[in-house]
C-alpha positions in Angstrom: 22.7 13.6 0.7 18.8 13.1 -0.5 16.7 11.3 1.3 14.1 8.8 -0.2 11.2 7.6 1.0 8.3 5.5 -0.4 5.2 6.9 -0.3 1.8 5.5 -1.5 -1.6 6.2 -2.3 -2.7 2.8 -0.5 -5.1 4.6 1.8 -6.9 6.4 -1.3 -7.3 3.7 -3.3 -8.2 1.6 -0.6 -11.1 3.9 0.5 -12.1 4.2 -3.6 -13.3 0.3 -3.2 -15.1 1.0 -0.4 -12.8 -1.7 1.6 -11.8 -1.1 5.4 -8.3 -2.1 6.2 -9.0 -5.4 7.6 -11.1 -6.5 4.2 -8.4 -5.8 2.4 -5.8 -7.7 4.9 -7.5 -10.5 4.0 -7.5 -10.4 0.5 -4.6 -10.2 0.4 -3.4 -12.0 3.4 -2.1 -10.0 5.9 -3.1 -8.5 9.2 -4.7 -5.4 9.6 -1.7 -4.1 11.1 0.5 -4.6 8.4 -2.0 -2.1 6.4 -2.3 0.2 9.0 1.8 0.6 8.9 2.2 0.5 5.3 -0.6 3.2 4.6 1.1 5.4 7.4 4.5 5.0 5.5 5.7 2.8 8.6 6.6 -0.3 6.6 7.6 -0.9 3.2 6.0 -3.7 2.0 7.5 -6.5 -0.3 7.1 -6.5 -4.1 5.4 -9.9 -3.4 2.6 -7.9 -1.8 2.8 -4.4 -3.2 1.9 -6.2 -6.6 -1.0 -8.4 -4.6 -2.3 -5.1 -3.2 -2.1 -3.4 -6.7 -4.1 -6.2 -8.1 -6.4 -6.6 -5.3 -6.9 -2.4 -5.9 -6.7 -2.7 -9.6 -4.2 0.2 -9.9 -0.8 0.0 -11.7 1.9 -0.9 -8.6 3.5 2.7 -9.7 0.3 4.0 -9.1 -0.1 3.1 -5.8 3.6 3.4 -4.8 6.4 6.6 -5.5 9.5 7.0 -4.4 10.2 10.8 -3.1 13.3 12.3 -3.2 13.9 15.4 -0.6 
């Protein structure tokens, strides 16, 4: 059976706006921690806020987020 997982370019993008995790938490409001986990591929985030931090980033959501299949 393959596994999936969601990975994301959250970090990289993040780090192309110049914005430390907690700037971008509050732009899009949530806490630091919930970036932290997300950009570590700890938590999968909502589409709700996956499309908030794609706009915040101004990437396409598909951009920021793949799913890999191993």
């Amino acid at each position: 059976m393959e596994e999936r997982l969601l990975t994301n370019t959250l970090k990289v993008q993040r780090a192309k706006k110049d914005l430390t995790q907690e700037q971008l938490a509050q732009m899009v409001g949530v806490t630091r921690k919930t970036i932290n986990t997300v950009e570590n591929g700890k938590y999968v985030p909502s589409t709700y806020l996956a499309l908030k931090l794609a706009g915040v980033l101004k990437v396409p959501v598909e951009e920021l987020f793949q799913i890999w299949e191993g």
